[in-house]
TORMAR-525110 format. One record per residue (C-alpha): residue number from 1; chain; x, y, z. Coordinates in Angstrom, 1 decimal, always signed. Layout:
! TORMAR-525110
    n  chain      px      py      pz
  NUM      A       X       Y       Z
...
***
This chain:
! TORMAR-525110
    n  chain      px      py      pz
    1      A    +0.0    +0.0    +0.0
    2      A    +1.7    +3.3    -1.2
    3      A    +1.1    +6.5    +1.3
    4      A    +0.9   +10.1    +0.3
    5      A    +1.5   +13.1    +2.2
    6      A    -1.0   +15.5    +2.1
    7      A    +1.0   +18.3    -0.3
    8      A    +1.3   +14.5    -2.4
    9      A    -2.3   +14.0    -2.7
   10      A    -2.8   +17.9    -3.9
   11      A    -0.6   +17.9    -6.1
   12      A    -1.9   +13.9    -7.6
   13      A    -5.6   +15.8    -7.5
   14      A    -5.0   +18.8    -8.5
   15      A    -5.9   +18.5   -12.3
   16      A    -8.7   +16.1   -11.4
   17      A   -10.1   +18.6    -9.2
   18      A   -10.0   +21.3   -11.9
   19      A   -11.4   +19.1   -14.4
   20      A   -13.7   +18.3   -11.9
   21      A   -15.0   +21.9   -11.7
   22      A   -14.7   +22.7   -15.3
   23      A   -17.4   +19.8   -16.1
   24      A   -19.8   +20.5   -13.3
   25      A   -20.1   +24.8   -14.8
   26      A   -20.2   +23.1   -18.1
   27      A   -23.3   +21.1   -17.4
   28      A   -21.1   +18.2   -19.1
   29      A   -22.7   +15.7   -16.9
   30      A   -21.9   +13.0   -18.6
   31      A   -18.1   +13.1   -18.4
   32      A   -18.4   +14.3   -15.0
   33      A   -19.9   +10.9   -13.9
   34      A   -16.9    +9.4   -15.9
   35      A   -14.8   +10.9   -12.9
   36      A   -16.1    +8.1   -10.5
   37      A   -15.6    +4.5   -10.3
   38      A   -18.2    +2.3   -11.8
   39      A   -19.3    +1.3    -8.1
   40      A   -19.1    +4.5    -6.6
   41      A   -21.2    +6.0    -4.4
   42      A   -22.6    +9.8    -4.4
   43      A   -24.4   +11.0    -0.8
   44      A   -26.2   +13.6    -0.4
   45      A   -26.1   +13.7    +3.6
   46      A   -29.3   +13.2    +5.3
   47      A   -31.1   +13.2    +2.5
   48      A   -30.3   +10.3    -0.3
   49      A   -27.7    +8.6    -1.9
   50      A   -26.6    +6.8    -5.4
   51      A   -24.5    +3.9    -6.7
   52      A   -22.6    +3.4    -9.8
   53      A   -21.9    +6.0   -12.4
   54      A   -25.7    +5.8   -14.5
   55      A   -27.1    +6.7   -11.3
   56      A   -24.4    +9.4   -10.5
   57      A   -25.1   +11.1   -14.0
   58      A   -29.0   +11.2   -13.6
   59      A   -28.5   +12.3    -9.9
   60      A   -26.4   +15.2   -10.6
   61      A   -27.8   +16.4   -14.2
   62      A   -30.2   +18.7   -12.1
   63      A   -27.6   +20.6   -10.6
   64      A   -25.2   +20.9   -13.4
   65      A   -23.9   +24.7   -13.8
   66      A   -25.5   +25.7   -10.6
   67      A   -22.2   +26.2    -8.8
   68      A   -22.7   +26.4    -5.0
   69      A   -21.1   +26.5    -1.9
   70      A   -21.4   +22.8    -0.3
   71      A   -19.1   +20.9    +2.4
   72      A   -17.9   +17.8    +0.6
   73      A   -15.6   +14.7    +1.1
   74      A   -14.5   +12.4    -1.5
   75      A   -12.5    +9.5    -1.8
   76      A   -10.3    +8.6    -4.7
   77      A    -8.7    +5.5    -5.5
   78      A    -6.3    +4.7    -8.0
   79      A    -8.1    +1.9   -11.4
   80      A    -4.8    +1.2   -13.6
   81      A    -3.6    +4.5   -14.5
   82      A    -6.3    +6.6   -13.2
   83      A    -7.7    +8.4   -10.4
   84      A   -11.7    +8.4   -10.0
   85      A   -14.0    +8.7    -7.2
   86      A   -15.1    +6.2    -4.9
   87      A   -17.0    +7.8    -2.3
   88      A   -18.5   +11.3    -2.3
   89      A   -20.7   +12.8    +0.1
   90      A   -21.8   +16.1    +0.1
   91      A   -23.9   +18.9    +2.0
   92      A   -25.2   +22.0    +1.0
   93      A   -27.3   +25.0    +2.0
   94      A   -30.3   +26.0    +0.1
***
């Protein structure tokens, strides 16, 4: 099992993160649910969750472009040569 530090783990993320948020303001929610594992899961705490990337996509469609401030955790693990999401739970304010 490899560690990272945390300045590691930015610096891995980084561009995922950015690509992240360039696909969520461009509504592109498609290739944003391409960013997650095929058996990931997407929370919305207290509220609901989702599993797997089909249910991802149709979960977050609805908020696509609607950028606001939410408190969020993911998890990323590494498939072959790429990072995607895992687990992502999320909380926001209306």
């Amino acid at each position: 099992m490899v560690g990272y530090t945390n300045e590691e783990a930015a610096k891995i993320l980084e561009p995922f993160i950015i690509e992240y948020g360039r696909l969520y303001g461009e509504g592109d929610s498609i290739s944003l649910s391409n960013l997650y594992s095929p058996n990931a899961v997407l929370i919305e705490k207290d509220k609901q969750g989702v599993y797997g990337r089909s249910e991802i996509e149709k979960f977050v469609r609805p908020f696509m472009g609607d950028v606001k401030v939410c408190d969020f955790t993911q998890i990323f693990r590494k498939e072959g040569e790429k990072w995607l999401i895992i687990h992502d739970e999320f909380r926001h304010d209306a």
